[in-house]
C-alpha positions in Angstrom: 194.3 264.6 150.0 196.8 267.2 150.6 199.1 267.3 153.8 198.2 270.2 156.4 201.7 272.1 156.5 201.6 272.1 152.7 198.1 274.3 152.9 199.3 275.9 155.2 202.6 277.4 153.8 200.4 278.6 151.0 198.3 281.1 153.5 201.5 283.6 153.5 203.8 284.8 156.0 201.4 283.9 159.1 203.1 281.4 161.4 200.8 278.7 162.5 202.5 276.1 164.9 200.0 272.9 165.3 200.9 270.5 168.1 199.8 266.9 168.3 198.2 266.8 171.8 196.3 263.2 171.4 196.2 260.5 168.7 192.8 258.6 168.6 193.5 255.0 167.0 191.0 253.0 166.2 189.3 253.5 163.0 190.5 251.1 159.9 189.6 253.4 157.1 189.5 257.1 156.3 187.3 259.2 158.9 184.3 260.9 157.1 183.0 263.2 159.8 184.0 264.3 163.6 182.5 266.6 166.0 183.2 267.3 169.4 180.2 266.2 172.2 178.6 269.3 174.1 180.6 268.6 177.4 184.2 269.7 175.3 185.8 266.1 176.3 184.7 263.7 174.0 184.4 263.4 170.3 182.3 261.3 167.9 183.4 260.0 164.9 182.8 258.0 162.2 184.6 256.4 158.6 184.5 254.5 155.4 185.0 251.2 158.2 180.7 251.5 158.9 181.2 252.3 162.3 180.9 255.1 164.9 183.3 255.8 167.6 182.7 258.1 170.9 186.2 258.8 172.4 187.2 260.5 175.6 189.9 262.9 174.3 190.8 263.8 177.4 192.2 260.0 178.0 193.0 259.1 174.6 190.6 256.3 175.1 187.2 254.6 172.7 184.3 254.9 175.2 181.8 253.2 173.0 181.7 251.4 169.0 178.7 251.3 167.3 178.8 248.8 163.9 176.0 250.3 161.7 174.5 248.7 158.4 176.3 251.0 155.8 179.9 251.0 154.8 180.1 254.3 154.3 179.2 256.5 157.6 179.4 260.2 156.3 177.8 262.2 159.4 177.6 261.9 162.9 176.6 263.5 166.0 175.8 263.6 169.8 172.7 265.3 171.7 173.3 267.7 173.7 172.6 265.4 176.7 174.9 263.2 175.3 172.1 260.2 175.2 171.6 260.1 171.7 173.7 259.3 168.7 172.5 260.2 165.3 174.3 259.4 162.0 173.6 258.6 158.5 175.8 257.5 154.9 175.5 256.2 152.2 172.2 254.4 152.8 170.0 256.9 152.9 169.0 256.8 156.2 169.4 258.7 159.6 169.9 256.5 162.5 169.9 257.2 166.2 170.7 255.4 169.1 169.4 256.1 172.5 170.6 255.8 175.7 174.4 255.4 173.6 176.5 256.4 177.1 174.5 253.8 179.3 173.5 251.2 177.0 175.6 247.9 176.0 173.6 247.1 173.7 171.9 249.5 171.9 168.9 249.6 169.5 169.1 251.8 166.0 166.0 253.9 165.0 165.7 254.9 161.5 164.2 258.2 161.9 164.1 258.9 158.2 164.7 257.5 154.8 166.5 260.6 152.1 166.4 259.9 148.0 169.9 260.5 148.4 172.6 260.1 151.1 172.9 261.8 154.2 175.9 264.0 154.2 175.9 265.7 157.8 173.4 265.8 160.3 173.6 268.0 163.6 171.4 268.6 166.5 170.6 272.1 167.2 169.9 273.2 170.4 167.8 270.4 172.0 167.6 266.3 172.5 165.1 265.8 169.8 165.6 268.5 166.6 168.1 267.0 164.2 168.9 269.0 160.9 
């Protein structure tokens, strides 16, 4: 791990100001993957923990927390219609969960078993093509 200002001063003379705008608590171990959500306001994460958060950055607030069965989540992602959540780790599996946004409870489909772990998935374009 290497601190972000220290990378940065090695770029050269270009002046890079970051800002903290929003700290996202929530997560107990080191975040493997985020991506932001097609509607530019919420972001899905997930971490070493096993689970999957959905935040609204906007609010600084978790929306939804999803347990899954493997410690390590490395990827994750949300449809473009934001009503399905896909992710995978160190299990070998991708998982989705539909209806994430209006469902309590949701139920996990393995859509498909890998000989070796899933390192990102994303969709592309539509609701149900995943790479």
């Amino acid at each position: 791990d290497a601190d972000l200002r220290e990378l940065a001063a090695k770029l050269g003379d270009e002046q890079i100001n970051l800002k903290v705008r929003r700290v996202l608590k929530g997560h107990q171990t080191k975040i493997l993957h985020a991506a932001w959500a097609s509607d530019k306001r919420r972001i899905v994460s997930s971490a070493q923990d096993g689970k999957v958060f959905i935040w609204d950055a906007f609010a600084s607030k978790k929306e939804v927390e999803i347990g899954t069965p493997s410690t390590w989540v490395t990827a994750c992602d949300l449809s473009p219609s934001m009503n399905i959540l896909a992710c995978g780790g160190l299990d070998n599996k991708c998982i989705m969960y539909p209806n994430i946004m209006t469902d309590s409870n949701p139920r996990k489909r393995t859509v498909a078993m890998h000989t070796k772990f899933v390192s990102a998935c994303s969709f592309v374009g539509l609701d149900h093509e995943i790479l």
